[in-house]
VEXFI-39941 format. One record per residue: residue in three letters; y, z negated, x negated of N, C-alpha, C, O in turn; residue number from 1. Coordinates in nm, 3 decimals. Last residue first. Layout:
BEGIN
 resn     n.v     n.w     n.u    ca.v    ca.w    ca.u     c.v     c.w     c.u     o.v     o.w     o.u resi
  ALA       Y       Z       X       Y       Z       X       Y       Z       X       Y       Z       X  NUM
...
***
This chain:
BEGIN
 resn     n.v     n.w     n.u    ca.v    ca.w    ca.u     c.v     c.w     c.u     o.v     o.w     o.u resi
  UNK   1.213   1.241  -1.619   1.070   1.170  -1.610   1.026   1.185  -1.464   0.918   1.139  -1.427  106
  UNK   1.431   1.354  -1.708   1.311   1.480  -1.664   1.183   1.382  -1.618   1.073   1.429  -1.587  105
  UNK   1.751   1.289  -1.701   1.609   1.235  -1.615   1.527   1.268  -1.561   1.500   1.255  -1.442  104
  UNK   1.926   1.457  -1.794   1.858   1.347  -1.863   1.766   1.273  -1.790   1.704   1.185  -1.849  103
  UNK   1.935   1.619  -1.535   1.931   1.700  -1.674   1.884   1.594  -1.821   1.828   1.635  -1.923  102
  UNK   1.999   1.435  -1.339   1.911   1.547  -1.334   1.868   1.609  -1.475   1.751   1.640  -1.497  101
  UNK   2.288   1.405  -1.447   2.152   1.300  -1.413   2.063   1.322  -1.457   2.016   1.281  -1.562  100
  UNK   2.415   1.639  -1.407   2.369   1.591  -1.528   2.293   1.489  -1.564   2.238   1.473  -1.673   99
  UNK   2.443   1.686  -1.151   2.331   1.750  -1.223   2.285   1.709  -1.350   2.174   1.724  -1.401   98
  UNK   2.590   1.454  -1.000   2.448   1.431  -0.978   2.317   1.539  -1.101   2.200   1.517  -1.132   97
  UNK   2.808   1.506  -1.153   2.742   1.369  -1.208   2.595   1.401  -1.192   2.506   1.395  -1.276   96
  UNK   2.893   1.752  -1.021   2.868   1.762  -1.167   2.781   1.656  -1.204   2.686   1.682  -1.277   95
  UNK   2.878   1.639  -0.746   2.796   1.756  -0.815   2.747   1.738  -0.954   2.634   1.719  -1.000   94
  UNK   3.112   1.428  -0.793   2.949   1.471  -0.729   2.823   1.549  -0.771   2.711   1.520  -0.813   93
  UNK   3.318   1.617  -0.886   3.285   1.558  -0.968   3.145   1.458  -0.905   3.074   1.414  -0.995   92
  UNK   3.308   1.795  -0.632   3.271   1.869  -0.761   3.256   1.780  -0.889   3.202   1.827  -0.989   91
  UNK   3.410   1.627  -0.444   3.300   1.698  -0.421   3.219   1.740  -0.570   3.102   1.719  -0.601   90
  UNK   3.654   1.549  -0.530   3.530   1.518  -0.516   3.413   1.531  -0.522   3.326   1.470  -0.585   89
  UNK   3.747   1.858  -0.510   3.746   1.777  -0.644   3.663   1.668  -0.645   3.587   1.660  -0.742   88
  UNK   3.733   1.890  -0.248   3.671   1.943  -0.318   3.651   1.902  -0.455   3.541   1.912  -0.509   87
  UNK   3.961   1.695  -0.156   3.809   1.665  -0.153   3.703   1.763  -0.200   3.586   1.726  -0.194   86
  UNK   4.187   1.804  -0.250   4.112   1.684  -0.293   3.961   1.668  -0.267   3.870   1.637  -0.344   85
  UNK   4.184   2.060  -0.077   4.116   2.030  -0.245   4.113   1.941  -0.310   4.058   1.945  -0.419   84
  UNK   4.226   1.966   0.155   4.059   1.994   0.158   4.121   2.010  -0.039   4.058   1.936  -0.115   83
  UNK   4.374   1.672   0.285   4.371   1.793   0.135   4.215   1.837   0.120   4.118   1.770   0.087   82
  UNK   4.526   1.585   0.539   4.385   1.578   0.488   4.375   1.697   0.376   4.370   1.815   0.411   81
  UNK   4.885   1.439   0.497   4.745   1.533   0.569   4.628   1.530   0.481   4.628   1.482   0.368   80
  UNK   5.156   1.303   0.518   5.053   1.313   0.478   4.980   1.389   0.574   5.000   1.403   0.694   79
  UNK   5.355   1.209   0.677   5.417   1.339   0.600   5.273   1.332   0.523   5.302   1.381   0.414   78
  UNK   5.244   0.870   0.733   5.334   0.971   0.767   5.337   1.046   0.655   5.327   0.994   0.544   77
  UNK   4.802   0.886   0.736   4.970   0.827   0.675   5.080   0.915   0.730   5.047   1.026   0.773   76
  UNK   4.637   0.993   0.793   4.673   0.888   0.908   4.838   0.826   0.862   4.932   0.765   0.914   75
  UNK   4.545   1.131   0.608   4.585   1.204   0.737   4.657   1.130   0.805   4.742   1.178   0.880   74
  UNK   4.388   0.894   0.461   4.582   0.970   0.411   4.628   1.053   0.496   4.749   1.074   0.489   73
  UNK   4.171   0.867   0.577   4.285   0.800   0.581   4.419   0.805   0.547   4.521   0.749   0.585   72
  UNK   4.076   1.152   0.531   4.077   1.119   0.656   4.187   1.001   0.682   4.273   1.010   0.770   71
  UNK   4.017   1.113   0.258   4.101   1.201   0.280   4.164   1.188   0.459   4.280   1.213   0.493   70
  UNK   3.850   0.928   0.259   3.984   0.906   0.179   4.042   1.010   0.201   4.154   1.008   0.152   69
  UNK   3.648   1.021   0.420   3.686   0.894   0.435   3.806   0.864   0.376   3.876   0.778   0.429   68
  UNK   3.576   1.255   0.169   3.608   1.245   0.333   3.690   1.150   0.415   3.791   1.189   0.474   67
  UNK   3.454   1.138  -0.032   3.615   1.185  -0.020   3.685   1.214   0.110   3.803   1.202   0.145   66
  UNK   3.288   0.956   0.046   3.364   0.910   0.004   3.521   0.969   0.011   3.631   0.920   0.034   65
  UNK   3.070   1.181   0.113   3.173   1.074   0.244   3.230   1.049   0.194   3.329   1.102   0.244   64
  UNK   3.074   1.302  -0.084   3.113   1.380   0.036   3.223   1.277   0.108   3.342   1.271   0.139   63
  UNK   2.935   1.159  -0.255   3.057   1.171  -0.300   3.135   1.263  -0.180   3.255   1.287  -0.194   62
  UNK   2.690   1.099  -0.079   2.808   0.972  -0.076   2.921   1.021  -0.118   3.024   0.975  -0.068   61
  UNK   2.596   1.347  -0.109   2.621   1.308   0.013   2.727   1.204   0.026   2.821   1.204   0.105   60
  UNK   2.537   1.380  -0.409   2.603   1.442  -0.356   2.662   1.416  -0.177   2.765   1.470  -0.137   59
  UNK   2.304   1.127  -0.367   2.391   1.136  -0.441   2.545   1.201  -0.393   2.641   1.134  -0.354   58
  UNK   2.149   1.197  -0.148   2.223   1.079  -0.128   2.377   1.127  -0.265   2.497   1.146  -0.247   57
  UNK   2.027   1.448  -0.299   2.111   1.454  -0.188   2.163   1.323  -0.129   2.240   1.349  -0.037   56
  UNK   1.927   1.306  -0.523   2.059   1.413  -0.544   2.073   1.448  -0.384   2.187   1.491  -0.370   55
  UNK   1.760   1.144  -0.434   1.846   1.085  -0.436   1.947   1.186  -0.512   2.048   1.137  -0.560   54
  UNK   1.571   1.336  -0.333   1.612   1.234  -0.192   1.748   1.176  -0.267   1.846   1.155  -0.194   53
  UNK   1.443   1.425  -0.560   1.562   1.500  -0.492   1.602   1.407  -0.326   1.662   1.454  -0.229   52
  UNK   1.363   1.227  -0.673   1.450   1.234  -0.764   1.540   1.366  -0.630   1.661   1.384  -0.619   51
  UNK   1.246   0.895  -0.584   1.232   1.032  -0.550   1.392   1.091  -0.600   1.501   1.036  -0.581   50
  UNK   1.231   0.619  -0.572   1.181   0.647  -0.662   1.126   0.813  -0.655   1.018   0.856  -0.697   49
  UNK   1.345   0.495  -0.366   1.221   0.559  -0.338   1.169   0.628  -0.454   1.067   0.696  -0.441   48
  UNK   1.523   0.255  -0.451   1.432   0.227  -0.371   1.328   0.327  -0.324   1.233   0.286  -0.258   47
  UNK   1.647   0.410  -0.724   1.561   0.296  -0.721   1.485   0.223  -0.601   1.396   0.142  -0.628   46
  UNK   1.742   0.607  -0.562   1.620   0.634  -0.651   1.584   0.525  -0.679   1.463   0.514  -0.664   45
  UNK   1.932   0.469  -0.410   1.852   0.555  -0.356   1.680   0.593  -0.441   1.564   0.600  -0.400   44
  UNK   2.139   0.394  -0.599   2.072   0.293  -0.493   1.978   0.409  -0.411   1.996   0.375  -0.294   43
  UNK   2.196   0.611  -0.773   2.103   0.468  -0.836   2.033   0.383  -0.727   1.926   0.323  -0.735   42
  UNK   2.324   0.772  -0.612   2.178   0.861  -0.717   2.103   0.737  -0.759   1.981   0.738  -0.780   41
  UNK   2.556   0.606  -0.549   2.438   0.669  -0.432   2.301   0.731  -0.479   2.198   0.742  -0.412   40
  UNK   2.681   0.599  -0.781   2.575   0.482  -0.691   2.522   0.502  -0.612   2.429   0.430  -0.578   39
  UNK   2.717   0.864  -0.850   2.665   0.799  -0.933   2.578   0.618  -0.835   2.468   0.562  -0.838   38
  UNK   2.860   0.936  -0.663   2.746   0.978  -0.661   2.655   0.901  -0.706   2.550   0.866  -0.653   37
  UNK   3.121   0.738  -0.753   2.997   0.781  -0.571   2.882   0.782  -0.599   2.800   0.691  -0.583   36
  UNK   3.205   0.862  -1.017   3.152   0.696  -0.895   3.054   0.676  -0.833   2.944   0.622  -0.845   35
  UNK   3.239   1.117  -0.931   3.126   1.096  -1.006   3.087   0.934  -1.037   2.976   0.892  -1.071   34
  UNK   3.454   1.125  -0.743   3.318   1.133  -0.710   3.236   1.119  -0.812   3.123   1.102  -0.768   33
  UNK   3.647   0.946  -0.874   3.588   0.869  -0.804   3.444   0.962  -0.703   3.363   0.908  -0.627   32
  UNK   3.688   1.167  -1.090   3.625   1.055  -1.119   3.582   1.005  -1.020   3.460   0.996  -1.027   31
  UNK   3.784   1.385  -0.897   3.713   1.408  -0.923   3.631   1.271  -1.001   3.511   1.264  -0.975   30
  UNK   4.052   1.238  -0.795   3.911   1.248  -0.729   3.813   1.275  -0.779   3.716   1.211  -0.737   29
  UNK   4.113   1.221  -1.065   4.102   1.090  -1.018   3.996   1.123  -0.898   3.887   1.067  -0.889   28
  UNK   4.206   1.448  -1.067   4.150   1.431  -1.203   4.103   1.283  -1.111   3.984   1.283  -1.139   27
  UNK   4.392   1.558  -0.861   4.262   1.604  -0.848   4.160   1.534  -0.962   4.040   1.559  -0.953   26
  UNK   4.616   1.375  -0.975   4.561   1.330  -0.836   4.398   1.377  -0.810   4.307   1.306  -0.767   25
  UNK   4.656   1.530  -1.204   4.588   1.367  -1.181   4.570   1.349  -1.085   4.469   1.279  -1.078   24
  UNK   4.625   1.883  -1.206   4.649   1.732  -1.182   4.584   1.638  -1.175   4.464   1.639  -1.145   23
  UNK   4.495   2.035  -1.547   4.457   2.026  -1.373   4.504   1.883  -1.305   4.442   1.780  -1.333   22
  UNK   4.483   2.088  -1.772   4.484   2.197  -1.709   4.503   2.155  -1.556   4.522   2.235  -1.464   21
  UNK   4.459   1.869  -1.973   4.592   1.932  -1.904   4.621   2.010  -1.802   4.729   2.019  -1.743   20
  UNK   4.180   1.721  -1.935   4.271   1.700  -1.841   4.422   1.753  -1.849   4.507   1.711  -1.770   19
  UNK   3.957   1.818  -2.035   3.960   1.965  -1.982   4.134   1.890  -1.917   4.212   1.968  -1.862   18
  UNK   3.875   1.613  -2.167   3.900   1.723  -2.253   3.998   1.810  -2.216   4.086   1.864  -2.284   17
  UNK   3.827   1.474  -1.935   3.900   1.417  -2.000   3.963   1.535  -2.150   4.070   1.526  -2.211   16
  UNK   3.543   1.640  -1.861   3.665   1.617  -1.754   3.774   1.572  -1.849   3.852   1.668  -1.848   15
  UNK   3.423   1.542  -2.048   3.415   1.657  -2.078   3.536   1.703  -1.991   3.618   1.785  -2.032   14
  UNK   3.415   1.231  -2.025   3.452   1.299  -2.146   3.491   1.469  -2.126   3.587   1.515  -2.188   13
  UNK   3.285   1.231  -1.795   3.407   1.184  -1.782   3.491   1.257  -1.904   3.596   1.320  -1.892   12
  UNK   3.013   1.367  -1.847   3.086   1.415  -1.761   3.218   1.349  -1.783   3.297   1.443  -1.795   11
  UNK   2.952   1.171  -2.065   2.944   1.338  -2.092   3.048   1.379  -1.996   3.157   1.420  -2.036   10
  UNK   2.931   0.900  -1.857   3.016   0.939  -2.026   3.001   1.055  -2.030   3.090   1.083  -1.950    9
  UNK   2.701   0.987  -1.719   2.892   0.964  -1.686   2.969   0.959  -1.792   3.075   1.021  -1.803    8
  UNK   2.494   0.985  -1.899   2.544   1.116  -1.825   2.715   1.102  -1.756   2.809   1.182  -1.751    7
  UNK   2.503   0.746  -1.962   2.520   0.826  -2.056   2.579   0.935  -1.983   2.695   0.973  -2.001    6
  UNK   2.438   0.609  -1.711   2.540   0.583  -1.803   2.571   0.685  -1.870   2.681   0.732  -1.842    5
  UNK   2.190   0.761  -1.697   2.288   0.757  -1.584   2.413   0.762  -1.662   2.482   0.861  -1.683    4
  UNK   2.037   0.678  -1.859   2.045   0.802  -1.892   2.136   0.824  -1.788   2.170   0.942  -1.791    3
  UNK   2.012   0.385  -1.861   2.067   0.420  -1.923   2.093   0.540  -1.966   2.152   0.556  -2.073    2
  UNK   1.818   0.391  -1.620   1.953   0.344  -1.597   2.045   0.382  -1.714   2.159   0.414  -1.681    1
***
């Protein structure tokens, strides 16, 4: 649990370095996928105690998540579904679930 933590600190930090280059709207999805993932990589591995069942939960929740939030801002007026929001999702998913991966050789 505490190589999780850590790994979201690296990733948030390293995102937080990189934050002139790239809007806040995409800077925020990208946090709330490394959220996601991040509880989908904990509630998964702690009930099967399988490290690639829970990088594909992982990466899967930060999917739905952005999905689901992108799907509801479709529903708003002069709004639509931003596939690069949800790629930013997507990619702060990713990023969380590898660096997991990368402190949790056990």
């Amino acid at each position: 649990m505490k190589n999780i933590w850590i790994a979201i600190l690296i990733v948030l930090f390293a995102q937080a370095a990189n934050a002139q280059l790239i809007e806040k709207d995409k800077q925020l999805h990208f946090a709330a996928g490394v959220i996601a993932s991040s509880a989908g990589y904990t509630y998964v591995y702690s009930k099967t105690k399988n490290k690639k069942k829970a990088t594909i939960a992982a990466i899967g929740t930060a999917l739905l998540a952005g999905t689901i939030k992108e799907w509801v801002d479709s529903k708003q007026p002069k709004n639509k579904f931003d596939k690069k929001d949800l790629a930013a999702t997507a990619i702060g998913g990713i990023t969380v679930t590898l660096t997991i991966n990368l402190f949790n050789k056990k």
